[in-house]
N, CA, C and O of each residue as an XYZ file, in Angstrom:
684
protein
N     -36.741    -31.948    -63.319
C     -35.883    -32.691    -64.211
C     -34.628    -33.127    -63.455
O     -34.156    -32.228    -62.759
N     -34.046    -34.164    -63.426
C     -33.012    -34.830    -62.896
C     -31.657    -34.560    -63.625
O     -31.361    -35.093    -64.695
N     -30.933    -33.761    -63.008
C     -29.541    -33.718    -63.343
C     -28.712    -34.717    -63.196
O     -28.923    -35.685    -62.464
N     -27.576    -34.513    -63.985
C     -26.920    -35.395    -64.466
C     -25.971    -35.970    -63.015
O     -25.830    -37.154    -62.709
N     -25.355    -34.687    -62.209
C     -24.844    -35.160    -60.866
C     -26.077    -36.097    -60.474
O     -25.813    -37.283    -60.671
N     -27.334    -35.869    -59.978
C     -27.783    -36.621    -59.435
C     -28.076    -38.247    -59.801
O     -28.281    -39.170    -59.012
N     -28.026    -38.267    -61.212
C     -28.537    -39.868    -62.091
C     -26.985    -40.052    -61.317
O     -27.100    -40.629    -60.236
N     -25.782    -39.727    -61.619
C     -24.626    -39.897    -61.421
C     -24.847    -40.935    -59.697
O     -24.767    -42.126    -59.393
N     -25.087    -39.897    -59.105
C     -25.845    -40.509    -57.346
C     -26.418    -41.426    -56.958
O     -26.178    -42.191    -56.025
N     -27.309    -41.378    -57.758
C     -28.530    -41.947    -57.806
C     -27.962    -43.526    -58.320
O     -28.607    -44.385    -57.719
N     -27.177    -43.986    -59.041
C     -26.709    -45.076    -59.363
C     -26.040    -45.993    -58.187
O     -26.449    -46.946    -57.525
N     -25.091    -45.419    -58.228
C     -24.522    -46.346    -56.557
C     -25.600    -46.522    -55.690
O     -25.748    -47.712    -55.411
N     -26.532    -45.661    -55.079
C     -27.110    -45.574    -54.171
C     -28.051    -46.605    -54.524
O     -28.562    -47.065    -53.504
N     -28.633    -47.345    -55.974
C     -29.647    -47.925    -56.133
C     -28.666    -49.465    -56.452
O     -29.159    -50.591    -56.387
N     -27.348    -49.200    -56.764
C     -27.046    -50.618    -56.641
C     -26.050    -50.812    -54.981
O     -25.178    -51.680    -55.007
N     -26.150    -50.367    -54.243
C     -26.234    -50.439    -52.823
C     -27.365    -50.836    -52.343
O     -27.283    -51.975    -51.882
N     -28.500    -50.313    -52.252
C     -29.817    -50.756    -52.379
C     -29.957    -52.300    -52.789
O     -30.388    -53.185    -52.050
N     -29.455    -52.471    -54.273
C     -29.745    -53.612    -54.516
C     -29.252    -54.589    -53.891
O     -29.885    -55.610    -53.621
N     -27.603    -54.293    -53.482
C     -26.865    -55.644    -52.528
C     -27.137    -55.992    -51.602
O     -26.871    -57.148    -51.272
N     -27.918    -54.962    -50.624
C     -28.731    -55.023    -49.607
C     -30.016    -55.751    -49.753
O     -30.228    -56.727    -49.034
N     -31.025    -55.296    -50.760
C     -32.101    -56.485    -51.158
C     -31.406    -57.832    -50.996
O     -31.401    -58.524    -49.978
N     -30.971    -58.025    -51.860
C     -30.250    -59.616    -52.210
C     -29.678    -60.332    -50.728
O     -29.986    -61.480    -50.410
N     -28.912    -59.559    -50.001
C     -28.918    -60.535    -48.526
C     -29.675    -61.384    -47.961
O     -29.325    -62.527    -47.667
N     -30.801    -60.889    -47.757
C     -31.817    -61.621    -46.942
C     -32.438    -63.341    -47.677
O     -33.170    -64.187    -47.165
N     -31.801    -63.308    -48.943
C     -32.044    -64.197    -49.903
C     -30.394    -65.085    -49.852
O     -30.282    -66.280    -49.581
N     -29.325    -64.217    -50.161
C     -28.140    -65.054    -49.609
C     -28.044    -65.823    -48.756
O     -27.737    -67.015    -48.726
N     -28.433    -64.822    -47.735
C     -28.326    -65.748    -45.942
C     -29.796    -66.882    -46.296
O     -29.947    -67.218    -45.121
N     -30.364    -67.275    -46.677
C     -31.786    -67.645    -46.350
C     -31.253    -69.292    -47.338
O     -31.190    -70.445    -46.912
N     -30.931    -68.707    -48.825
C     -29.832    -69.763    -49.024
C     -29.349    -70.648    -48.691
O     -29.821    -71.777    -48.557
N     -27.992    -70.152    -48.443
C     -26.811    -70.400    -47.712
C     -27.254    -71.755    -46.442
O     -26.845    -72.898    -46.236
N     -28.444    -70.721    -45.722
C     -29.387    -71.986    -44.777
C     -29.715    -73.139    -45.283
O     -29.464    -74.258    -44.834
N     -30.256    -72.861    -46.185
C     -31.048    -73.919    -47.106
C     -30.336    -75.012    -47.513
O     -30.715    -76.171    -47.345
N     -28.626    -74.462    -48.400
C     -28.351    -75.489    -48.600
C     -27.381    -76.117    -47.653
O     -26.922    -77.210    -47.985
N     -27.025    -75.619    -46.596
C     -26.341    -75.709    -45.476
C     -27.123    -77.041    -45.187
O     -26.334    -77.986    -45.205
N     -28.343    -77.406    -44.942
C     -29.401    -78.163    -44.145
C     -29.082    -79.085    -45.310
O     -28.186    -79.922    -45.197
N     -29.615    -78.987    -46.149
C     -29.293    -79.787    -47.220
C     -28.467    -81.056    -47.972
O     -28.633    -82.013    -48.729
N     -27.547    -80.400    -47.260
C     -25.554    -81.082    -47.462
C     -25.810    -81.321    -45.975
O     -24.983    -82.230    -45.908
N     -26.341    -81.235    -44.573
C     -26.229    -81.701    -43.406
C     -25.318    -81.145    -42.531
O     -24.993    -81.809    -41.547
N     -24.632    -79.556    -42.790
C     -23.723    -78.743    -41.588
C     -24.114    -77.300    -42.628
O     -24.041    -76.953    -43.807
N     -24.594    -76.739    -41.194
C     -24.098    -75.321    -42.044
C     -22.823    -75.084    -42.561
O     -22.807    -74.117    -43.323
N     -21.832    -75.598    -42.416
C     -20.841    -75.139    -42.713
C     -20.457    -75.664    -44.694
O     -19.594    -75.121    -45.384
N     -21.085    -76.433    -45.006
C     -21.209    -76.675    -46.185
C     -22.213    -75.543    -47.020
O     -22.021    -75.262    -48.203
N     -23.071    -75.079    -46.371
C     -23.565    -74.210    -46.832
C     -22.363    -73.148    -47.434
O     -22.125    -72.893    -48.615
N     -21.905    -72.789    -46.599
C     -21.032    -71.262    -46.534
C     -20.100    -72.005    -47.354
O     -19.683    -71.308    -48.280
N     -19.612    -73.222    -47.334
C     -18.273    -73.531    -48.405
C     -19.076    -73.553    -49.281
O     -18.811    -72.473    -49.811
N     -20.208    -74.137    -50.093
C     -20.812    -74.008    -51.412
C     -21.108    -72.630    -52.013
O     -20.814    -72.277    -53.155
N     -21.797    -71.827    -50.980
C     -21.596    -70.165    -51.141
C     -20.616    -69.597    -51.828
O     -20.739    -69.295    -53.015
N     -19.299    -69.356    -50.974
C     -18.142    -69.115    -51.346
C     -17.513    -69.774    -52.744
O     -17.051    -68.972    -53.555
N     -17.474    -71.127    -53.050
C     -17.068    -71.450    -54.157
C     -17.780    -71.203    -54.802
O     -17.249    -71.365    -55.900
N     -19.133    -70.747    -55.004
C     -20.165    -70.532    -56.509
C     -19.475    -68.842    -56.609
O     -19.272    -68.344    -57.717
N     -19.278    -68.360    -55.795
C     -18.921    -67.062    -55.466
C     -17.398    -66.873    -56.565
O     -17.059    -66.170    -57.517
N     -16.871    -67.874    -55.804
C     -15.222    -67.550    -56.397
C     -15.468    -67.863    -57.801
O     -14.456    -67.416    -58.340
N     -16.225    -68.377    -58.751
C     -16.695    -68.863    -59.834
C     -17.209    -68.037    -60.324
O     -16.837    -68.108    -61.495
N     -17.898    -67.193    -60.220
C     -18.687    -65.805    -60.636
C     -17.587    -64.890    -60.539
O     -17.326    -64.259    -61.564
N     -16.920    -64.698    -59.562
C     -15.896    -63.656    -59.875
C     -14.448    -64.214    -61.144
O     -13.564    -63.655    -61.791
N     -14.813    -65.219    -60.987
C     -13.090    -65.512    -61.874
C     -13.683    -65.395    -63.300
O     -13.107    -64.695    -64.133
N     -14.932    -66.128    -63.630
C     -15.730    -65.784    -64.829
C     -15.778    -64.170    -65.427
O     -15.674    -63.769    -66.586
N     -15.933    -63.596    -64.444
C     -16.276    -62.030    -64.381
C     -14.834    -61.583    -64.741
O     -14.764    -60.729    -65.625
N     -13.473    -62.100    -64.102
C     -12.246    -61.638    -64.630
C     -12.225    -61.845    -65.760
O     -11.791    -60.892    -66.406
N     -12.599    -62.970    -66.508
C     -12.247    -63.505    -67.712
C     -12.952    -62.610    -68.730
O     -12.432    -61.838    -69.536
N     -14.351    -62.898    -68.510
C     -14.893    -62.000    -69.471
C     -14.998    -60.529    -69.622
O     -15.896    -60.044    -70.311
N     -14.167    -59.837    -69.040
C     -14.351    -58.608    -68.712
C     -12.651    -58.230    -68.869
O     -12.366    -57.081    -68.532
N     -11.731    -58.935    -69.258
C     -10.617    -59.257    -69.534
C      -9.679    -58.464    -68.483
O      -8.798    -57.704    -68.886
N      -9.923    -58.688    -67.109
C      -9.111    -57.648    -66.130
C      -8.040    -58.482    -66.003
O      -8.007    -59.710    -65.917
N      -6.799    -57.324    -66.002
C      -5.480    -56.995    -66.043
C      -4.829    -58.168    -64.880
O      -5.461    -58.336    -63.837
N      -3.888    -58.745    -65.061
C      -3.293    -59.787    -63.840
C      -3.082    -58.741    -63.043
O      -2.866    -57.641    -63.551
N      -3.107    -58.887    -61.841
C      -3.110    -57.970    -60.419
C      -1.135    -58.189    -59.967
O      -0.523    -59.256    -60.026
N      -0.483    -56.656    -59.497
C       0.459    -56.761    -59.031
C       0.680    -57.549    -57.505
O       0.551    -57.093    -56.369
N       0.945    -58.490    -57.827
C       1.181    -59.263    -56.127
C       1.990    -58.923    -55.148
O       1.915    -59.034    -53.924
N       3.203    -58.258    -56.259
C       4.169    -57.973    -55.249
C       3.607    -56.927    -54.244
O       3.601    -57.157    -53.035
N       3.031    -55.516    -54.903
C       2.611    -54.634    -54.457
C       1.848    -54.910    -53.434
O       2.275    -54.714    -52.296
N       0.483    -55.455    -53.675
C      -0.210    -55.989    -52.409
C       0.374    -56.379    -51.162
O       0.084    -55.876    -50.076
N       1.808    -57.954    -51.495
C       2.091    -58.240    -50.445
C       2.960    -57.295    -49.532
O       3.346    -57.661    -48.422
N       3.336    -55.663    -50.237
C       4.297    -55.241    -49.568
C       3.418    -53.958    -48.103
O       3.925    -53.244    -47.238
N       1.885    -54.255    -48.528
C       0.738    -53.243    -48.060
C       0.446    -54.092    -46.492
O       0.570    -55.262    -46.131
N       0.024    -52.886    -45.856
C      -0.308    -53.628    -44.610
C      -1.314    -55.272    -44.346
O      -2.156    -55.770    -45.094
N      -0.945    -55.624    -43.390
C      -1.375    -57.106    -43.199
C      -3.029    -57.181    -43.329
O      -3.633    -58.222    -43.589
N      -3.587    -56.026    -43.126
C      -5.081    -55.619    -42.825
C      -5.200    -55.653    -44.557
O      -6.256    -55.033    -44.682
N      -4.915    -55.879    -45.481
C      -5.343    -55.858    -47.028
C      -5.671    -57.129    -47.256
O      -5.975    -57.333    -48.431
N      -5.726    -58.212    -46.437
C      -6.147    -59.204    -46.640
C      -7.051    -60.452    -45.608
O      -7.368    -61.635    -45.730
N      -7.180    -59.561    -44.764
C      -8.838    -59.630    -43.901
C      -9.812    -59.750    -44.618
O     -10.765    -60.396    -44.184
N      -9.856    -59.309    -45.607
C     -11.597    -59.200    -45.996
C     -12.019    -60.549    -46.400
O     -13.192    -60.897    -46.269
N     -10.841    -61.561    -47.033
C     -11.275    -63.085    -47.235
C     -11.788    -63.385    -46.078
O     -13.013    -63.344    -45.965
N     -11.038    -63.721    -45.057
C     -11.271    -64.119    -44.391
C     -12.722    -63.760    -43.566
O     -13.512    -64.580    -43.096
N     -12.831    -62.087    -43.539
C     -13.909    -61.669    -42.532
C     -15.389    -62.467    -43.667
O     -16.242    -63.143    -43.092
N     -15.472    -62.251    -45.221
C     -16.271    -62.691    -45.840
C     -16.766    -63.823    -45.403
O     -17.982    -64.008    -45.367
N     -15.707    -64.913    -44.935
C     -16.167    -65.984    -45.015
C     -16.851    -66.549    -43.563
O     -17.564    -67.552    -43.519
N     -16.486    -65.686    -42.341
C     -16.726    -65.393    -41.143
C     -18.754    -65.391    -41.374
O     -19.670    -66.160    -41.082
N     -18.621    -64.075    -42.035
C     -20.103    -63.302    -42.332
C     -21.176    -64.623    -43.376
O     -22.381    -64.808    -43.203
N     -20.416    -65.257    -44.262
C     -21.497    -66.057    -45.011
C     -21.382    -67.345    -44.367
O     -22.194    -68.114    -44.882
N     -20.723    -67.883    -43.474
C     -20.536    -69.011    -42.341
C     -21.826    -68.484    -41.009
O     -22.745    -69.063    -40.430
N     -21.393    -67.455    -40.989
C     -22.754    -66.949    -39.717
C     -23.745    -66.960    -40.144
O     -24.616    -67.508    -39.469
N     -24.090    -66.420    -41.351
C     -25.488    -66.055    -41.804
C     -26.197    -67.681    -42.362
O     -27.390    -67.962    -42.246
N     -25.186    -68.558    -42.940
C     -25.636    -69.970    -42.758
C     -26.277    -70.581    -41.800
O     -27.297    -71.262    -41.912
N     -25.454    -70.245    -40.496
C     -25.654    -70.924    -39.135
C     -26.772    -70.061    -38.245
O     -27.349    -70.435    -37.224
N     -26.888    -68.890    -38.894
C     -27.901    -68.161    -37.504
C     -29.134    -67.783    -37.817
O     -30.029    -67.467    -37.034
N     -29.192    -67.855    -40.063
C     -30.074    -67.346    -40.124
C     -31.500    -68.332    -40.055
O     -32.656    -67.909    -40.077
N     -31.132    -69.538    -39.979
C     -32.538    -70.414    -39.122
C     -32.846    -69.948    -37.737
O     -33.880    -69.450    -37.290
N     -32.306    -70.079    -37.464
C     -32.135    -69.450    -35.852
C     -32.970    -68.009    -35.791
O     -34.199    -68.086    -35.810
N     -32.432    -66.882    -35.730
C     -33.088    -65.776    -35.800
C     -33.893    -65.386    -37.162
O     -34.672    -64.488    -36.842
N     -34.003    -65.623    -38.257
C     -34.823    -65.250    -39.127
C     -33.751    -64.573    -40.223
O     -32.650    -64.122    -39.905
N     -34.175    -64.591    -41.266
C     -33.489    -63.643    -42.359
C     -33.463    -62.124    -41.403
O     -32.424    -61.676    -40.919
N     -34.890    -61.433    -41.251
C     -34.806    -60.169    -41.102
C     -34.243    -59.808    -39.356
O     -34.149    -58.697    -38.835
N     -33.927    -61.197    -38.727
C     -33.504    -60.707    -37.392
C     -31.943    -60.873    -37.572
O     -31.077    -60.096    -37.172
N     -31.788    -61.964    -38.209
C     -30.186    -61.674    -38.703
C     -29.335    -60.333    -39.508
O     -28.334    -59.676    -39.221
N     -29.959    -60.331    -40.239
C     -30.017    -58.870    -41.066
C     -29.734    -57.649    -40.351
O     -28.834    -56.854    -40.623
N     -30.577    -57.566    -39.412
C     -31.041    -56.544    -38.493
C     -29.762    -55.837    -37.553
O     -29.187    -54.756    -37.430
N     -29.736    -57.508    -36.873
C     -28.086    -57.571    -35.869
C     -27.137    -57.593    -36.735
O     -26.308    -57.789    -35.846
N     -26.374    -57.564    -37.857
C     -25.503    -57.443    -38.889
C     -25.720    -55.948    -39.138
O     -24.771    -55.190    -38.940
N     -26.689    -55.551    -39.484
C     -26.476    -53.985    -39.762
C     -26.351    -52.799    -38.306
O     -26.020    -51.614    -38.311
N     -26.742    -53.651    -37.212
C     -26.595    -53.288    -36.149
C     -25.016    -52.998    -35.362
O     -24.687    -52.196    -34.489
N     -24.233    -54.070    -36.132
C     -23.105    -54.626    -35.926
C     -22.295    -53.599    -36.434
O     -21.443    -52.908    -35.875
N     -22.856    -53.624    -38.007
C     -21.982    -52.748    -38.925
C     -21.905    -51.171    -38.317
O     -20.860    -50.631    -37.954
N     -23.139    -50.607    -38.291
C     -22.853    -49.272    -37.931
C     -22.065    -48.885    -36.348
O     -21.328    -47.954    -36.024
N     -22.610    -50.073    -35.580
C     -21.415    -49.782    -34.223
C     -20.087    -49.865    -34.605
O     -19.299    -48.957    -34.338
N     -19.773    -50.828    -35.182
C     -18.172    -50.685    -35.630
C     -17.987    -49.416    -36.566
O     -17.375    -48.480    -36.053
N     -18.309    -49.303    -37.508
C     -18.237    -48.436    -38.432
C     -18.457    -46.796    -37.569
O     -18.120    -45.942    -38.390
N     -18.741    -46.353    -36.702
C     -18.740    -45.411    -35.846
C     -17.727    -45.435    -35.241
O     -17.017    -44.429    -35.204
N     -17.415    -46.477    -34.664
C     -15.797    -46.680    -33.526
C     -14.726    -46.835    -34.692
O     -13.759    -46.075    -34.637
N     -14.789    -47.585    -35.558
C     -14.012    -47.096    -36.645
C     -13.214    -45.976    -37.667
O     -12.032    -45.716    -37.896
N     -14.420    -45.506    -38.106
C     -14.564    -43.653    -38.126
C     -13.860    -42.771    -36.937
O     -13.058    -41.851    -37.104
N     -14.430    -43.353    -35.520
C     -13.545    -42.244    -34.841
C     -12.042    -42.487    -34.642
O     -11.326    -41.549    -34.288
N     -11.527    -43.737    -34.862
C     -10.609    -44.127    -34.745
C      -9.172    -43.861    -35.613
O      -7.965    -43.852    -35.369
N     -10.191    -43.619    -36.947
C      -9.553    -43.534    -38.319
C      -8.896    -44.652    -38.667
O      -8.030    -44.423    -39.511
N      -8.993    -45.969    -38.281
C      -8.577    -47.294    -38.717
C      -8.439    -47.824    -40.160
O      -9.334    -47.407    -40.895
N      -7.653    -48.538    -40.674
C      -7.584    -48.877    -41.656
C      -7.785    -48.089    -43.149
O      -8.334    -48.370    -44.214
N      -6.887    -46.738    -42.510
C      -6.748    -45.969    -43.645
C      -7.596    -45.042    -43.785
O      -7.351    -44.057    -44.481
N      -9.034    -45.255    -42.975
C      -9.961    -43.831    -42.779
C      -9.842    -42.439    -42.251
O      -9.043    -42.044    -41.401
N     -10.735    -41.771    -42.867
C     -10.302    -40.269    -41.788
C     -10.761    -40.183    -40.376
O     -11.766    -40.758    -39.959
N     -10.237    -39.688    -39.902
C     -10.974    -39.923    -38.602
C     -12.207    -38.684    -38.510
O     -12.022    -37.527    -38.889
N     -13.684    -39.284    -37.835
C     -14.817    -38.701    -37.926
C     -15.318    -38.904    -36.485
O     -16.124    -39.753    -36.106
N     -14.701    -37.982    -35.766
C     -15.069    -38.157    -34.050
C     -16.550    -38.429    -33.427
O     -17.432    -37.667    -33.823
N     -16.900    -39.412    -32.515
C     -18.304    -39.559    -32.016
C     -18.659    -38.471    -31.589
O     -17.982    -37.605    -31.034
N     -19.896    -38.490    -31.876
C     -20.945    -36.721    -31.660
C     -21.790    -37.443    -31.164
O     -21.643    -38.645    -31.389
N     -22.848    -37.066    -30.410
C     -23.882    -36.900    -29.809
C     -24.777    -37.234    -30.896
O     -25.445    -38.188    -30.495
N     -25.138    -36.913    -32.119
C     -25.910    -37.388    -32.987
C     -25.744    -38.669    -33.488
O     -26.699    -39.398    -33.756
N     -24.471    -39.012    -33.641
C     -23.879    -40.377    -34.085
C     -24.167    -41.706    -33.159
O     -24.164    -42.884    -33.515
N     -24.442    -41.090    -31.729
C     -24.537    -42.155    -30.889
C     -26.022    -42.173    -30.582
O     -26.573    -42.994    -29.848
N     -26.705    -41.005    -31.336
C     -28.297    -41.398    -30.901
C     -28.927    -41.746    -32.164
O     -30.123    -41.995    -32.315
N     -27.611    -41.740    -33.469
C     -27.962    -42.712    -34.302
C     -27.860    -44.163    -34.052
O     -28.883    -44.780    -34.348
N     -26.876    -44.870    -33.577
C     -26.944    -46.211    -33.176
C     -27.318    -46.438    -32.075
O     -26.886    -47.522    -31.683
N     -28.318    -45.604    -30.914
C     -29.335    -46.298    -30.387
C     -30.259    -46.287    -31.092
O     -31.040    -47.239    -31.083
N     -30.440    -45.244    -31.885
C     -32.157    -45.575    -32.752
C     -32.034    -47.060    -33.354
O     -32.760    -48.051    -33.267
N     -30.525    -46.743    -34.153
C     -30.650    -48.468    -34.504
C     -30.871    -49.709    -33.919
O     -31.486    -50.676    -34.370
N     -30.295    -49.565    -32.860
C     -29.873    -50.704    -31.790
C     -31.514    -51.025    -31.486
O     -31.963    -52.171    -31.497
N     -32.506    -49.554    -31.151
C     -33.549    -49.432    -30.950
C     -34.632    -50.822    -32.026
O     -35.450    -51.704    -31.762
N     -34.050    -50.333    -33.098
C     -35.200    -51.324    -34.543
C     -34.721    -52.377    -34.673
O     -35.372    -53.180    -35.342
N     -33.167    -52.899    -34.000
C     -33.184    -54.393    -33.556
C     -34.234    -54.701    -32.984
O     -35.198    -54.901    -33.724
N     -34.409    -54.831    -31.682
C     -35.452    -54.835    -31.185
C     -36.734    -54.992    -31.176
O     -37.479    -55.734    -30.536
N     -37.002    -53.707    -32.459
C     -38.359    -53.839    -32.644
C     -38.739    -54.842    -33.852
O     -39.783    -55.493    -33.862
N     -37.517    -54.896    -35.123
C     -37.469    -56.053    -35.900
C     -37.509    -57.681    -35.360
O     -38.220    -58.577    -35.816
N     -36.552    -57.769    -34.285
C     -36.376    -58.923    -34.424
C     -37.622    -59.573    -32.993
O     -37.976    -60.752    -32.961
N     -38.014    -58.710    -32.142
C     -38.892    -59.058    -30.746
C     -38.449    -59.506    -30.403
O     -37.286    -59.322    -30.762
N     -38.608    -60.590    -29.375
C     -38.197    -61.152    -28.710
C     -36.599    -62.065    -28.727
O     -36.448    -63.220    -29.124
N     -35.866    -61.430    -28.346
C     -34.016    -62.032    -29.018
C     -34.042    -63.082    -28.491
O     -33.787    -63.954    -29.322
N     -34.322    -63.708    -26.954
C     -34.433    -65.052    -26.335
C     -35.134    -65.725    -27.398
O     -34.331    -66.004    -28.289
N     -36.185    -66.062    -27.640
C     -36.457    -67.346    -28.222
C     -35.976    -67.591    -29.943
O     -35.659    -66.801    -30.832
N     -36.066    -68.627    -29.899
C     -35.802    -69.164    -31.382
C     -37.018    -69.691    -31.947
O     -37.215    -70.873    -32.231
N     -37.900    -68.633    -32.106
C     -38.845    -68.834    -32.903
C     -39.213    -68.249    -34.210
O     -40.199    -67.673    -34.671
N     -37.989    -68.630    -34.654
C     -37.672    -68.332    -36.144
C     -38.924    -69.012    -37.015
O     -39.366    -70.083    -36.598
N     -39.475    -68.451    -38.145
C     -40.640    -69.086    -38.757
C     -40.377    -70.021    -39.967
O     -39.822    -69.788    -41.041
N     -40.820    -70.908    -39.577
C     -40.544    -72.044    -40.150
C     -40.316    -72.605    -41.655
O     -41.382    -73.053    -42.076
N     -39.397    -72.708    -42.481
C     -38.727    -72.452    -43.826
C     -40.188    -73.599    -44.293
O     -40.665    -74.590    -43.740
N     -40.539    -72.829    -45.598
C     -41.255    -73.950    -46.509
C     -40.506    -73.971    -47.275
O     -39.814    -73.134    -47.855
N     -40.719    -75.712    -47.315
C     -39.983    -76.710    -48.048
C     -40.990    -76.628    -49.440
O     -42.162    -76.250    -49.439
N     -40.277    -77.045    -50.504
C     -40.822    -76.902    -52.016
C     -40.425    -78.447    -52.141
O     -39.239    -78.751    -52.006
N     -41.226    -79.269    -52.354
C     -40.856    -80.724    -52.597
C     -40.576    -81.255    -53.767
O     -41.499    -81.147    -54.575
N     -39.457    -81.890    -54.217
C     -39.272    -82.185    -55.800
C     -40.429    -82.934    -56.096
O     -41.042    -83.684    -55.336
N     -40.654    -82.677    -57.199
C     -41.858    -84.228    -57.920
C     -40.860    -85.544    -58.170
O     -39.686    -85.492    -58.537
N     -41.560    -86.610    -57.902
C     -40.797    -87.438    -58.304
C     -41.503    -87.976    -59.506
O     -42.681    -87.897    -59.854
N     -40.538    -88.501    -60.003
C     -39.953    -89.416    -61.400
C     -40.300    -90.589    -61.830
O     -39.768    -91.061    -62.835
């Protein structure tokens, strides 16, 4: 029988899970309509604004509180990176994920994440505790570094597999 700590657990962990599903469909997107509009980079601006639209909707209907500005602006300069890095990450995944594939992009992004996120941790950056590199930690991100590799094969070529097109009917 499943205790209540664990359903408790068990929740984040399955909508973590879920945000993770949903990437490979973002980035794949994002491509799509990037090609579409004729620059990836329209991709990632259409992204982002359907984005900022879902969240301001989400303020509204959910009636959250006007945010203290002052407070924010008086917090370190690093509290307001994450726009920017967001838009870094759905601009790349526009532009690379033809290129390497949903799951080879994916792959090197989570590859990415846990190397930083290790040097991070030991660092205690941006407000973290610090969690010193061990010997296990670093033969965790070769294993990873390892299933790059074996996910994506061959990193030289760009033989990304080829997007099917769904053709409108015409009228």
């Amino acid at each position: 029988m499943l205790s209540k700590s664990m359903v408790l657990l068990g929740i984040p962990v399955a909508m973590a899970l879920l945000a993770g599903a949903v990437l490979p469909f973002q980035a794949a997107g994002n491509a799509a309509v990037g090609r579409a509009l004729g620059h990836w980079l329209w991709g990632a601006f259409t992204s982002l604004t359907v984005s900022s639209v879902v969240v301001i909707a989400a303020l509204l209907i959910l009636r959250v509180p006007t945010p203290d500005l002052g407070k924010a602006l008086q917090g370190p300069w690093w509290l307001w990176i994450g726009g920017v890095l967001g838009a870094l990450y759905v601009a790349g995944a526009a532009a690379l994920t033809p290129k390497l594939g949903a799951a080879g992009f994916l792959v090197l992004v989570v590859a990415g994440q846990i190397l930083t996120a290790v040097i991070a941790d030991h660092f205690g950056v941006m407000g973290l505790g610090g969690k010193p590199v061990s010997l296990a930690r670093v033969a965790g991100v070769v294993l990873i570094l390892c299933g790059v590799f074996l996910v994506q094969g061959n990193l030289g070529s760009s033989a990304a597999a080829k997007p099917v097109v769904l053709e409108q009917s015409q009228r």
